[in-house]
N, C-alpha and C positions, 0 to 999 in steps of 0.2 A: 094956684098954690102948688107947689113943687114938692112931691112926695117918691119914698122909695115903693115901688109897685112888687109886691110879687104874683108868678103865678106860675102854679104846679100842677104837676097830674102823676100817677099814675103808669109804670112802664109796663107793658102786657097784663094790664089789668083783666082782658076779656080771657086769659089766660085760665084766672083765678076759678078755682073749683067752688069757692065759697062767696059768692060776691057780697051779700049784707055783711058776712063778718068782714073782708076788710074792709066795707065803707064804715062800722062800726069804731073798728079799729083805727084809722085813718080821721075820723070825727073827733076821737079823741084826743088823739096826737095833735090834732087842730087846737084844742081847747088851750092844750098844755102850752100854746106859742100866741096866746091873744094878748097878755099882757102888754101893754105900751106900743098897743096896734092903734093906728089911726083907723084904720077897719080893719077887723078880727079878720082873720082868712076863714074864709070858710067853703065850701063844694057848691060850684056854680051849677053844672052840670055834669052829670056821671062821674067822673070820677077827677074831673078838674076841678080846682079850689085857688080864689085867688082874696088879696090882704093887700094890706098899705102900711106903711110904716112911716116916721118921721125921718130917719136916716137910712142913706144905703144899709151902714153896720147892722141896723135891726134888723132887715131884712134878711142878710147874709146869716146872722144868727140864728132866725128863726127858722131856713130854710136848712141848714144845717141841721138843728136841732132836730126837725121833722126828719130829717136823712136818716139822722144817730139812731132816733126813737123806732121807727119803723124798719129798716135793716135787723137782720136779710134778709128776711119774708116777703116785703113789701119792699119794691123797689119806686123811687120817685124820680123828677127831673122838675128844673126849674127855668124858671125867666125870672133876672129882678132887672126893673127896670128905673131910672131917675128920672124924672121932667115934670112939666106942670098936669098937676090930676082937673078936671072939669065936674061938676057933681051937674048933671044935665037935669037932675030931678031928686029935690032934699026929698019927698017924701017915699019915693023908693029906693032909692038911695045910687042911681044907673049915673054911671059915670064915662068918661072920657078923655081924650085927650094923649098930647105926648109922652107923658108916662106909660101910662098904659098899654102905646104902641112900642115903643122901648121895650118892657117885659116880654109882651107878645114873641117881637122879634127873637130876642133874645135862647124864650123856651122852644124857637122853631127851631133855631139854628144849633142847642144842645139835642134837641130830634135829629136834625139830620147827621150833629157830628157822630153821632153813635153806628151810625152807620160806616163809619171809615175805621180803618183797625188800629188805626194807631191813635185815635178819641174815643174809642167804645165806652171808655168809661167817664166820660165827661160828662154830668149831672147838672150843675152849676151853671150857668152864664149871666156875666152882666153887658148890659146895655144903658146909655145916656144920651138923654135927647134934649141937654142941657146946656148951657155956658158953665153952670154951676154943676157942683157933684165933682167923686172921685175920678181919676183916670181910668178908660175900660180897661186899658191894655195891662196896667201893673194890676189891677183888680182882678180878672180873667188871669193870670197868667201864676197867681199863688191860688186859684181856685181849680185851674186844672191839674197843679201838681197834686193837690190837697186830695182831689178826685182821683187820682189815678192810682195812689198810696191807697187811697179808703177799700178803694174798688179792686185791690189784689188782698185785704185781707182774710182771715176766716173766722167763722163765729166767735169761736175763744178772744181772738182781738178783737174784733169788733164789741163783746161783751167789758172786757177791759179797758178800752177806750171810752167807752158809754161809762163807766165808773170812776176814771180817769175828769171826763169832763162836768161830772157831778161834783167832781171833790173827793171822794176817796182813796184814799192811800194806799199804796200799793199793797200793804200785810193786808189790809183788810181784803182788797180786790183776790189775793193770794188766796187766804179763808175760803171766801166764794168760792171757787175756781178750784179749790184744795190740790193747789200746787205750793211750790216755797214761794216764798218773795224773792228771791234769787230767779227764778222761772220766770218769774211774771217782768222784772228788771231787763232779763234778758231778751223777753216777748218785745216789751216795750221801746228798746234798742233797734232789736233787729227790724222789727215792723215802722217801727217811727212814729209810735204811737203816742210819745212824748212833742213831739214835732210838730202833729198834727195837731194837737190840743193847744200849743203854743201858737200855730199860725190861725184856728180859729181864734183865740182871743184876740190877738190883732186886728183880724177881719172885723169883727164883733164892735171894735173903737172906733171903726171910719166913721167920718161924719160928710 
């Protein structure tokens, strides 16, 4: 069966002065992305958490959405990966296979790109170990701008943009924020924070 894999962890987690509150935190942020999971994501070990999804786009979504939710506190990083998933054993649920190695690769090589300075902020990455599925390269290459925009904003936009992709309208966001909507039009502009929300819904359609 050919399933979208993901799998996350964690960036300088051992950092973290408080570690049960963000695994608290982090658990729930999990919850919030199980819907229309073929497996729920959930924390494998320490502070890695891996899910399945029916489509690439769900995945993309939900890895997103985990990004949105947990920024800027919690910083994360992914692998989503396409190919056939293996269930090695229904009753504990240990699985296998080219998906799963697809993901893996994938979250290695957003580890390593962070290390080079002109990727530091690349979060995201896809991999396919399919006939079938989306293309990596068009895929990866609106995921790393999408990253790189995310990754220079500052709280106030990234707060904005989190309301942004819930649905609210900029007066109300404005309220919030108690700046004019005018401010917030112009935050939106200059940051591209209208941009971003339109290339994730895109992302979000792949099939």
């Amino acid at each position: 069966m050919e399933r979208a894999t993901l799998i996350g962890d964690v960036v300088g987690s051992r950092r973290s002065v408080d570690r049960r509150a963000l695994h608290r935190e982090l658990s729930a942020a999990l919850r919030a992305v199980a819907g229309g999971a073929d497996d729920p994501p959930s924390i494998t070990v320490g502070d890695e958490f891996q899910g399945s999804y029916p489509r690439v786009g769900d995945a993309l979504a939900a890895a997103w959405t985990l990004r949105l939710a947990l920024a800027p506190d919690i910083d994360v990083r992914f692998g989503i990966g396409w190919g056939t998933v293996n269930v090695l054993d229904a009753h504990t649920g240990v699985q296998d296979g080219p998906g799963w190695w697809a993901a893996r690769a994938a979250i290695e090589w957003t580890a390593e790109s962070q290390r080079q300075p002109g990727l530091a902020l690349v979060r995201i990455t896809y991999r396919n170990d399919a006939d079938t599925g989306p293309p990596v390269e068009a895929v990866n290459a609106a995921l790393m701008c999408r990253d790189h925009m995310f990754g220079s904003l500052d709280e106030r936009s990234i707060r904005i943009l989190r309301g942004l992709m819930a649905g609210r309208t900029k007066k109300q966001l404005a309220a919030d924020e108690q700046i004019s909507p005018s401010a917030v039009s112009q935050r939106a502009g200059r940051d591209g924070l209208d941009l971003m929300a339109l290339v994730s819904q895109s992302l979000s359609q792949i099939t």
